[in-house]
C-alpha positions in Angstrom: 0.0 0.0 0.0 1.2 3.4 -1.0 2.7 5.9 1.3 -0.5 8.1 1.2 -3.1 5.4 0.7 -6.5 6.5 2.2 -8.1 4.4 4.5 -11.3 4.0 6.3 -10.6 5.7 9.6 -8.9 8.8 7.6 -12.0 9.2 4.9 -14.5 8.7 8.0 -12.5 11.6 9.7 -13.7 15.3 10.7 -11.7 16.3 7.7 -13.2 19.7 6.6 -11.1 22.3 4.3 -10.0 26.1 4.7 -13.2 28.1 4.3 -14.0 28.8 0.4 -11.2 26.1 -0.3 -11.7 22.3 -1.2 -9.7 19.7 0.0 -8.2 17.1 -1.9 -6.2 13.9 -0.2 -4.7 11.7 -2.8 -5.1 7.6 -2.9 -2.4 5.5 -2.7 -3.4 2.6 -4.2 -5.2 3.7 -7.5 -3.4 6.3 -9.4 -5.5 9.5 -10.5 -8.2 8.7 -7.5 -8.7 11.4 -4.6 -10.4 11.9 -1.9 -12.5 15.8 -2.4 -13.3 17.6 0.6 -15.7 20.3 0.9 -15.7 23.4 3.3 -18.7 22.0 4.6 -17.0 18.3 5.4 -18.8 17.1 2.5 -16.7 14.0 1.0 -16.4 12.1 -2.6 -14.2 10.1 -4.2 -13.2 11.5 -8.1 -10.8 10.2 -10.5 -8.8 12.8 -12.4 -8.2 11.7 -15.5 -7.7 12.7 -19.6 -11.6 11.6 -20.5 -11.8 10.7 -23.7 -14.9 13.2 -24.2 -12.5 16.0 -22.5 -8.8 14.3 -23.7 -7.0 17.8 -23.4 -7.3 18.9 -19.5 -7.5 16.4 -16.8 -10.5 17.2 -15.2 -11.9 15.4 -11.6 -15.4 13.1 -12.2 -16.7 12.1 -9.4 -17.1 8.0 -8.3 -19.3 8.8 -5.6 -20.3 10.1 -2.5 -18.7 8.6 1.0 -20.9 6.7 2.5 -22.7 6.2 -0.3 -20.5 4.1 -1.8 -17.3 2.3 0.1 -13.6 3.0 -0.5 -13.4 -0.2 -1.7 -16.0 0.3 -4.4 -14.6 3.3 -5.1 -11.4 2.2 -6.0 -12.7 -0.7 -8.2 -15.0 1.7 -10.0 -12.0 3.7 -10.2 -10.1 1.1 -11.9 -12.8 -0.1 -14.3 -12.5 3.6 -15.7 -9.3 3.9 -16.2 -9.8 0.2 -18.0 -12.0 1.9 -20.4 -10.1 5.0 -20.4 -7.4 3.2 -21.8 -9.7 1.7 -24.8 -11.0 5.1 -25.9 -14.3 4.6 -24.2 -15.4 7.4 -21.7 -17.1 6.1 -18.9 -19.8 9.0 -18.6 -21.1 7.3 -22.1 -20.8 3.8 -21.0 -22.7 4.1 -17.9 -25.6 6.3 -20.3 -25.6 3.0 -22.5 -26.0 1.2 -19.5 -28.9 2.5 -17.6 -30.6 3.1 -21.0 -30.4 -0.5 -21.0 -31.2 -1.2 -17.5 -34.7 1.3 -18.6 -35.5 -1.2 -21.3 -35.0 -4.3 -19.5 -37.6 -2.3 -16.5 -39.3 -1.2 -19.4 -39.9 -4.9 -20.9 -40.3 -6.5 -17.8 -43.3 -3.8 -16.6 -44.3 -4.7 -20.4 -44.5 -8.7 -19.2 -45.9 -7.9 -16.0 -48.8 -6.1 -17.9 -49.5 -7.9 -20.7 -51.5 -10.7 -17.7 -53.2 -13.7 -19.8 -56.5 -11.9 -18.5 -55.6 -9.0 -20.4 -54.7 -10.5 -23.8 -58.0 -12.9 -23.0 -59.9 -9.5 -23.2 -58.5 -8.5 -26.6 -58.7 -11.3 -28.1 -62.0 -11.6 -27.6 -63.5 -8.6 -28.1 -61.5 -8.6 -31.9 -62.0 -12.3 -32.5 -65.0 -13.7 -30.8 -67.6 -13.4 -33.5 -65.0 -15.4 -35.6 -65.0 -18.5 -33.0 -66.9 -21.8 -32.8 -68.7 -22.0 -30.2 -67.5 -18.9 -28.9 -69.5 -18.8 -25.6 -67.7 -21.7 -24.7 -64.7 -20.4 -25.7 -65.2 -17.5 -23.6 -65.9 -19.5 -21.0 -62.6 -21.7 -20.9 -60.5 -18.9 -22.0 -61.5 -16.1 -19.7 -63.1 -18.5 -17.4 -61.6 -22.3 -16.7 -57.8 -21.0 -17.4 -58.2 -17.6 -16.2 -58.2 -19.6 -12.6 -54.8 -20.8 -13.4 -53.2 -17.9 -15.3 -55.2 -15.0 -14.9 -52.4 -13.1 -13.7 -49.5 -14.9 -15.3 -47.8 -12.9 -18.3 -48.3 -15.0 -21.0 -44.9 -14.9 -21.7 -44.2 -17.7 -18.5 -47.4 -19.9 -20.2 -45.3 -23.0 -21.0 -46.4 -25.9 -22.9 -46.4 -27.7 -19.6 -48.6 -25.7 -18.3 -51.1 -26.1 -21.2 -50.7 -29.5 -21.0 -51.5 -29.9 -17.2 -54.8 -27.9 -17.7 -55.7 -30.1 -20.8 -55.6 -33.2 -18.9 -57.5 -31.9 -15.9 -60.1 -31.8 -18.5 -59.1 -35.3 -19.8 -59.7 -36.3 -16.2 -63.4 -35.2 -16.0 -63.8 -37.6 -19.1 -64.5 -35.0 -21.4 -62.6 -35.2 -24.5 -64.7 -33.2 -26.9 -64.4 -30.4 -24.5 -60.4 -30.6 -23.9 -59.8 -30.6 -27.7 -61.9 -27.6 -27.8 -60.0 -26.0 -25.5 -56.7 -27.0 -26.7 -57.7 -25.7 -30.6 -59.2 -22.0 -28.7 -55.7 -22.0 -26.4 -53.8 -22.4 -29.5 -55.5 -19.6 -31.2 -55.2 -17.2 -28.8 -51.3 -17.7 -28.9 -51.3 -17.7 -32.4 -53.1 -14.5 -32.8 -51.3 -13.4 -29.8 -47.7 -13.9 -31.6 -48.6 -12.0 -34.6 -45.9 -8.7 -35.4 -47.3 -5.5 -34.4 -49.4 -7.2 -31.3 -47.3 -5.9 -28.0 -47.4 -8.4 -25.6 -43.9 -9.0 -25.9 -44.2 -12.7 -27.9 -41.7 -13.6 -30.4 -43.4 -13.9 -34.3 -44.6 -17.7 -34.2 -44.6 -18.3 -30.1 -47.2 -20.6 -29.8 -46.5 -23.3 -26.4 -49.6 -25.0 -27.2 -48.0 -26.5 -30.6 -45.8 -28.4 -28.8 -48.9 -30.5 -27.8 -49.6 -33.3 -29.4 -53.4 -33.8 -29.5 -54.0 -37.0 -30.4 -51.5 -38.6 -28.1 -52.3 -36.5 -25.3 -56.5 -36.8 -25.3 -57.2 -39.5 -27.8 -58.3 -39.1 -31.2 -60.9 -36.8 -31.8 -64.2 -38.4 -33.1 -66.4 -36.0 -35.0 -69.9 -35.0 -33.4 -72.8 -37.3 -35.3 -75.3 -36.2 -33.2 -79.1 -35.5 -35.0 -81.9 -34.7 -32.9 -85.0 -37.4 -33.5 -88.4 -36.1 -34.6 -89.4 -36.3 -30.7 -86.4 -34.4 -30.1 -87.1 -31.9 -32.1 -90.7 -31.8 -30.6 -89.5 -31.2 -27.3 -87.1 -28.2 -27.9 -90.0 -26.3 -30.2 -92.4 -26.8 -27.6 -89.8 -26.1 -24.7 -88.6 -23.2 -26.2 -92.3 -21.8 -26.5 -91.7 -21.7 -22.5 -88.7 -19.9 -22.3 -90.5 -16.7 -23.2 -88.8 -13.9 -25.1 -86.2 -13.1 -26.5 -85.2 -16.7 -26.7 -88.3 -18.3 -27.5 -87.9 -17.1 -30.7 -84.0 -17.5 -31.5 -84.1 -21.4 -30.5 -87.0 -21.8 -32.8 -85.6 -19.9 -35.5 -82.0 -22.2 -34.8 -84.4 -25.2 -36.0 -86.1 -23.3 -39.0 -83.6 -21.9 -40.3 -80.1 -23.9 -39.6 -77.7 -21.6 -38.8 -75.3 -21.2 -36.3 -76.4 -20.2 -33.0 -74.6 -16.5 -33.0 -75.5 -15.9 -36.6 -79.1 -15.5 -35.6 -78.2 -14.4 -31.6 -76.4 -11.3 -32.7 -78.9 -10.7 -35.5 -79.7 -6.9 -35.9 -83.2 -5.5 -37.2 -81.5 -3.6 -40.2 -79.8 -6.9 -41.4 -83.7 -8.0 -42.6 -84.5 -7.2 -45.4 -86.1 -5.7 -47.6 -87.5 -2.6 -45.7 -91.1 -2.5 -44.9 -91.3 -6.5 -44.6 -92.6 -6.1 -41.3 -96.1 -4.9 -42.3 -95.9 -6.7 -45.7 -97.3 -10.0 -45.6 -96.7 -10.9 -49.2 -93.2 -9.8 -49.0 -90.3 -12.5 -49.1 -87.9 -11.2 -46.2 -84.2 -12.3 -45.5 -81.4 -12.1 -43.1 -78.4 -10.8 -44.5 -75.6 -11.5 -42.7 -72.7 -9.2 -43.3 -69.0 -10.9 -43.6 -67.6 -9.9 -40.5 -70.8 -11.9 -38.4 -69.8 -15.5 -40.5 -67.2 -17.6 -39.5 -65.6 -17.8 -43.2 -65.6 -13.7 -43.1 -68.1 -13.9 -46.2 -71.5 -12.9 -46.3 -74.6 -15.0 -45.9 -78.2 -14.7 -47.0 -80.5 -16.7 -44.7 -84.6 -16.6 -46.7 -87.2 -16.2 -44.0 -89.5 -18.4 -45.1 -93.4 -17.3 -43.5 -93.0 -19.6 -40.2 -89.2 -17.7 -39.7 -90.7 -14.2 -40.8 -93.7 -14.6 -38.2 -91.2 -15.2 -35.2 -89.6 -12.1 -35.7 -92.6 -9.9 -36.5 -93.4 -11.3 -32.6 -90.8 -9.3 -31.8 -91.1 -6.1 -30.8 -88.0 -3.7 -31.7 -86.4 -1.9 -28.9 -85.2 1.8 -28.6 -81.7 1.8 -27.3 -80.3 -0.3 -30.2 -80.7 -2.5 -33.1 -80.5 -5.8 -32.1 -83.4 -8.2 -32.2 -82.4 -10.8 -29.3 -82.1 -8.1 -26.2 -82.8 -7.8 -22.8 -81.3 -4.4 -22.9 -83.8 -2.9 -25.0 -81.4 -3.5 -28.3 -78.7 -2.1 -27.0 -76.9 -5.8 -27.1 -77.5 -8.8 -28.3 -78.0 -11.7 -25.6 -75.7 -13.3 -23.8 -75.5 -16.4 -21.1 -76.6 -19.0 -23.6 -75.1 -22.1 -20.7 -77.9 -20.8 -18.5 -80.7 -20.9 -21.1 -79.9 -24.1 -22.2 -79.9 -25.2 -18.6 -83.4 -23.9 -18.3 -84.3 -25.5 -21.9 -83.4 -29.1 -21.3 -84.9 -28.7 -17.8 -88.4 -27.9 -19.7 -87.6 -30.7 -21.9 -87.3 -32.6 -19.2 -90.6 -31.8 -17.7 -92.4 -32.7 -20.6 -92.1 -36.3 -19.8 -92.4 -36.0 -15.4 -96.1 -37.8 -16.0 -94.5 -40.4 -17.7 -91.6 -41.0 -15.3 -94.1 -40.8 -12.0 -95.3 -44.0 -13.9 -92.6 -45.9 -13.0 -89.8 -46.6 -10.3 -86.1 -45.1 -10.9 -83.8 -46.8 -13.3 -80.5 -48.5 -12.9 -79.4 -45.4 -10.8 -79.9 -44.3 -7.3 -78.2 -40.8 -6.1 -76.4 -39.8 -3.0 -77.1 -36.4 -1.9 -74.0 -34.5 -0.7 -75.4 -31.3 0.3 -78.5 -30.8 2.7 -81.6 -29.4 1.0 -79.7 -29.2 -1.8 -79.4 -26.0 -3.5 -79.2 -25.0 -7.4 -75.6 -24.6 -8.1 -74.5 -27.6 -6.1 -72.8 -30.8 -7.0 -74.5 -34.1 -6.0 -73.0 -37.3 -6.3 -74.8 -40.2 -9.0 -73.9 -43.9 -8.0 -74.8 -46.6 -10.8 -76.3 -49.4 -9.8 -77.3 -53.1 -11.5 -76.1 -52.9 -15.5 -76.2 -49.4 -16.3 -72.2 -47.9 -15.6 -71.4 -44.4 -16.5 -69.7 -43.3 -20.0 -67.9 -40.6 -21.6 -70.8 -39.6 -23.4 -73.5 -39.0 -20.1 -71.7 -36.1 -19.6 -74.1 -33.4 -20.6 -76.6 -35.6 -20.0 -80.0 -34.3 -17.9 -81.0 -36.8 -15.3 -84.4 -36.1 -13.2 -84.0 -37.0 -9.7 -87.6 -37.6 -7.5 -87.9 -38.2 -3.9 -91.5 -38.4 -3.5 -93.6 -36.3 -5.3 -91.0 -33.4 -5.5 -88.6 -32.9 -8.5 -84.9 -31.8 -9.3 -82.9 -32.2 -12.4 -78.9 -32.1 -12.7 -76.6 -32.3 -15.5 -73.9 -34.6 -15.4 -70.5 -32.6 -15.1 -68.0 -35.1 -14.8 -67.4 -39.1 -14.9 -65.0 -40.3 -11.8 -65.5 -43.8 -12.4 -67.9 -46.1 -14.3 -69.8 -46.1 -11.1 -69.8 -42.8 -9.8 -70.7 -39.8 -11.4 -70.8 -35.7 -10.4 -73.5 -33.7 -11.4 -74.5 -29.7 -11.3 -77.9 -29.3 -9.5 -80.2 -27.0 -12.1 -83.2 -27.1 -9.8 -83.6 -27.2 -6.6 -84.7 -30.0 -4.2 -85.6 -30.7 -0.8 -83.9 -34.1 0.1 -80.7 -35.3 1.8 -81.6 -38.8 1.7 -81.4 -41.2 -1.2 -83.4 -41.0 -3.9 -85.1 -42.3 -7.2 -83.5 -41.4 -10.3 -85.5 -41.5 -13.5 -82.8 -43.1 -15.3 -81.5 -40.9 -17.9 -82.6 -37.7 -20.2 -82.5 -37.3 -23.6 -78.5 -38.5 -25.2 -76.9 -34.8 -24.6 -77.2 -32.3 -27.7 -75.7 -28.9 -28.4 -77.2 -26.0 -30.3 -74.7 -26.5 -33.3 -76.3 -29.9 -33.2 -79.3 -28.3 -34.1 -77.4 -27.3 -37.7 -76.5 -31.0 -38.1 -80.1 -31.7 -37.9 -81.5 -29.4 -40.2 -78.2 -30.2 -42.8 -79.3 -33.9 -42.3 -83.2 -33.4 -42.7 -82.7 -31.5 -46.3 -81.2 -34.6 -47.4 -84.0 -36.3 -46.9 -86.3 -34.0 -48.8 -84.4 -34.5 -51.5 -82.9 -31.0 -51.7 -79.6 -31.0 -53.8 -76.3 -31.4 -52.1 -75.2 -27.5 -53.4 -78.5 -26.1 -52.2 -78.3 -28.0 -48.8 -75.0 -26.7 -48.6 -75.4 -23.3 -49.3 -78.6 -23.1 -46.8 -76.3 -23.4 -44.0 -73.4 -21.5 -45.7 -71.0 -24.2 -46.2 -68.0 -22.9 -48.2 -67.5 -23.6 -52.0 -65.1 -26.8 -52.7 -63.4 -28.2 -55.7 -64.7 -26.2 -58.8 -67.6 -24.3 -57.6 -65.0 -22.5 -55.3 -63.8 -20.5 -58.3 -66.8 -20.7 -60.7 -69.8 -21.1 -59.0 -71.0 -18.1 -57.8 -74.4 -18.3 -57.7 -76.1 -17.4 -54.9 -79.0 -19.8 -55.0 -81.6 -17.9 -53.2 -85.1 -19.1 -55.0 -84.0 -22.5 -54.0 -82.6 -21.8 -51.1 -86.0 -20.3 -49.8 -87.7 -23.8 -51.3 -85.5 -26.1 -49.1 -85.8 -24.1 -46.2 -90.5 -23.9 -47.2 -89.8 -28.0 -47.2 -88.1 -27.8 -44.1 -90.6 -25.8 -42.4 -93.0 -27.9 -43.7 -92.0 -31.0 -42.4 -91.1 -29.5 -39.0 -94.6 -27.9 -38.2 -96.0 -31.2 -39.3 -93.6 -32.8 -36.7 -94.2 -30.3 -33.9 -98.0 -29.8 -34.4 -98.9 -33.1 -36.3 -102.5 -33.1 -37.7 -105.0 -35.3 -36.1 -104.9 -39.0 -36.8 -108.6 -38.6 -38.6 -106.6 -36.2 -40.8 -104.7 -37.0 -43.6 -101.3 -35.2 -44.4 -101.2 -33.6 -47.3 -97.9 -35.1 -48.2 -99.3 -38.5 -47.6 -102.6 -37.6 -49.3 -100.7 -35.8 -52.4 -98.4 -39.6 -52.3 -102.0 -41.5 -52.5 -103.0 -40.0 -55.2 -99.7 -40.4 -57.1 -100.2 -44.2 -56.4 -104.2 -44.1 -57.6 -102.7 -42.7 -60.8 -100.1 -44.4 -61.6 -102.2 -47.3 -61.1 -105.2 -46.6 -63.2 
């Protein structure tokens, strides 16, 4: 150590200079350091150097106040500059590159912080949602089911592991259908997510949820072939008739008309036309959907055939807005379709109760875990003699009596062929075993509703590129590039036939009474005969 090295005891001294003077002690140990002391005892340590900013004087740049920084420090910081010095850098411009950098590393990490999977959720649904299948559901897991695990998560730590953990939680539940759902609506959201220009800090083409493979991790995916029977059917027109406005309406119009369930729930009045329809009862009204409503971002043209056109004339138009399915006076279009579809199978349901008090429960009983049990709640179902639980009761509707009251669940989740979970719709007043009326209709979605209506056309005979463009299938093969026709007359036909045969399903004439299909095929056969 040098002869006039500082040290501790001498820096943390009463050293104070002349009045109007500075005092200046050098260091030993570092060349160009000092120790500067103020008339006021105020002490730093500078470093008096040839900058390379400043290369003709040496000038004194302070390393730091005493106490705010150690000698030791001091000295090392000292020799770092003096390092740099020697390499034509200035230090006062390293360190400005260095806390600009430490700003964008705060910067990007508040960035991270910020952009929460709740908040990328929210934009990405309210720019993509119309686009979505199923796009209640999809809010639902999306916003709902993982915002419980990652609501607060940047989506930036969302790992394919952690994808994968939530997909098989749904695996678990034995619900297959609904964990590829929510793996293909996961995977969007990142792949929208990743796109340049975005700002949530993903690199172009991020996307954890690719890493997944589908098949191996939920089992292949078996396409929906669900069609509803013609008693079915008779049961969801005549239920919906319950349900009272504004949905009444939209789930009959679903069956009349095919469509998909947001392509007539977000409907606005301007979108029939022509204008005046409403008081015309010769005119030919349709829906036209604009492109940005459809799934394929192209527009649609639904005919209202008379039965279609008569459920929305029952409709009375609100003030605040334009849409026709409201309960905010048009202002927006519904919303909560989970709870009237709860409310819809459970009218289905009660359709058949005289039927059911007819007979004893069915190859089930059911262990109620919650006294008086309230709507909301989960009950347990325990099979009993042949009839074990599958993948495909959950969904299902099952009517639970206990004397002569009444409650219905839906079946939520299988947890062994044996034992079931199920979400209470209604409530009952029972905490004691009781009668189940074995099962509810096989469980059915709106979009199954489409299926129906697609299936039913081909057996009227309708041809395949009218059926097709009813429920705005996209052009294949040749068509795609020279087919544009838009098929309307015979469009509006199909959809008459449809009708036709619906009504005669729903509200079927009196056995004394002939059809007139049947009476129009007897005559065909006197003909043909004669």
């Amino acid at each position: 150590m040098g002869k006039h090295a500082l040290t501790d005891r001498k820096v943390n001294s009463s050293l104070k200079a002349p009045k109007g003077k500075r005092l200046m002690l050098p260091d030993g140990v570092v060349p160009g350091m000092w120790l500067r002391v103020t008339d006021a005892g105020s002490k730093s340590y500078v470093l008096v150097a040839r900058f390379p900013l400043n290369p003709k004087h040496p000038t004194p740049r302070s390393l730091g106040e005493v106490g705010a920084i150690t000698l030791a420090d001091a000295r090392d910081k000292a020799r770092a500059w003096l390092e740099l010095i020697q390499r034509g850098i200035d230090p006062r411009e390293q360190e400005a590159r260095q806390r600009a950098e430490e700003e964008r590393k705060r910067a990007e990490e508040a960035e991270r912080k910020a952009n929460t999977w709740a908040v990328v959720v929210v934009d990405y649904l309210q720019r993509r949602a119309s686009k979505l299948a199923k796009a209640g559901e999809a809010k639902s897991v999306l916003q709902g089911e993982m915002g419980k695990r990652w609501s607060d998560r940047p989506i930036t730590d969302i790992t394919s592991d952690d994808i994968g953990a939530a997909i098989l939680a749904i695996v678990d539940r034995k619900a297959p259908y609904h964990a590829h759902n929510s793996l293909i609506w996961i995977s969007g959201l990142f792949k929208w997510a990743a796109q340049p220009g975005r700002g949530y800090g993903l690199k172009e083409g991020f996307n954890p949820a690719k890493a997944i493979d589908a098949k191996t991790l939920i089992g292949r995916r078996k396409p929906r072939d669900r069609v509803l029977s013609d008693a079915e059917l008779s049961d969801v027109w005549h239920a919906a008739g319950e349900l009272g406005q504004p949905y009444a309406p939209l789930v009959r119009l679903l069956v009349l008309t095919g469509q998909r369930r947001d392509e007539i729930g977000e409907a606005s009045w301007p979108e029939i036309q022509p204008a005046g329809w409403r008081d015309n009862p010769k005119a030919e009204p349709s829906l036209v959907i604009p492109p940005e409503r459809m799934k394929m971002e192209a527009g649609h043209i639904v005919p209202l055939v008379p039965a279609a056109a008569d459920l929305f004339r029952s409709i009375t138009a609100g003030e605040g807005g334009d849409f026709v399915f409201t309960t905010t006076d048009g202002e927006k279009h519904v919303d909560g379709f989970s709870k009237m579809k709860d409310r819809l199978d459970v009218l289905m349901m009660r359709r058949h109760e005289s039927e059911a008090r007819a007979r004893p429960g069915q190859s089930l009983a059911v262990s109620i875990t919650t006294q008086r049990a309230a709507k909301g709640k989960t009950v347990k179902l325990v099979a009993t003699g042949h009839a074990p639980f599958k993948e495909t009761d959950v969904g299902r509707i099952v009517g639970i009596r206990h004397g002569e009251s009444w409650g219905y669940c839906r079946v939520t989740e299988i947890t062994s062929p044996k034992q079931a979970e199920a979400r209470i719709l209604t409530a009952f007043g029972s905490a004691a075993p009781s009668d189940v009326w074995a099962w509810g209709p096989t469980h059915w979605e709106f979009h199954d509703l489409r299926r129906t209506v697609r299936t039913r056309l081909s057996g009227l005979k309708v041809e395949q590129h009218v059926r097709e463009r009813v429920i705005s299938h996209s052009r294949k093969g040749v068509e795609k590039n020279y087919d544009w026709h838009e098929y309307q007359d015979e469009k509006r036909d199909a959809l008459q036939q449809w009708a036709h045969k619906l009504l005669s399903i729903v509200e079927p004439a009196p056995a004394t009474v002939t059809p007139i299909d049947q009476a129009r095929s007897a005559r065909g056969r006197k003909a043909r005969a004669s």
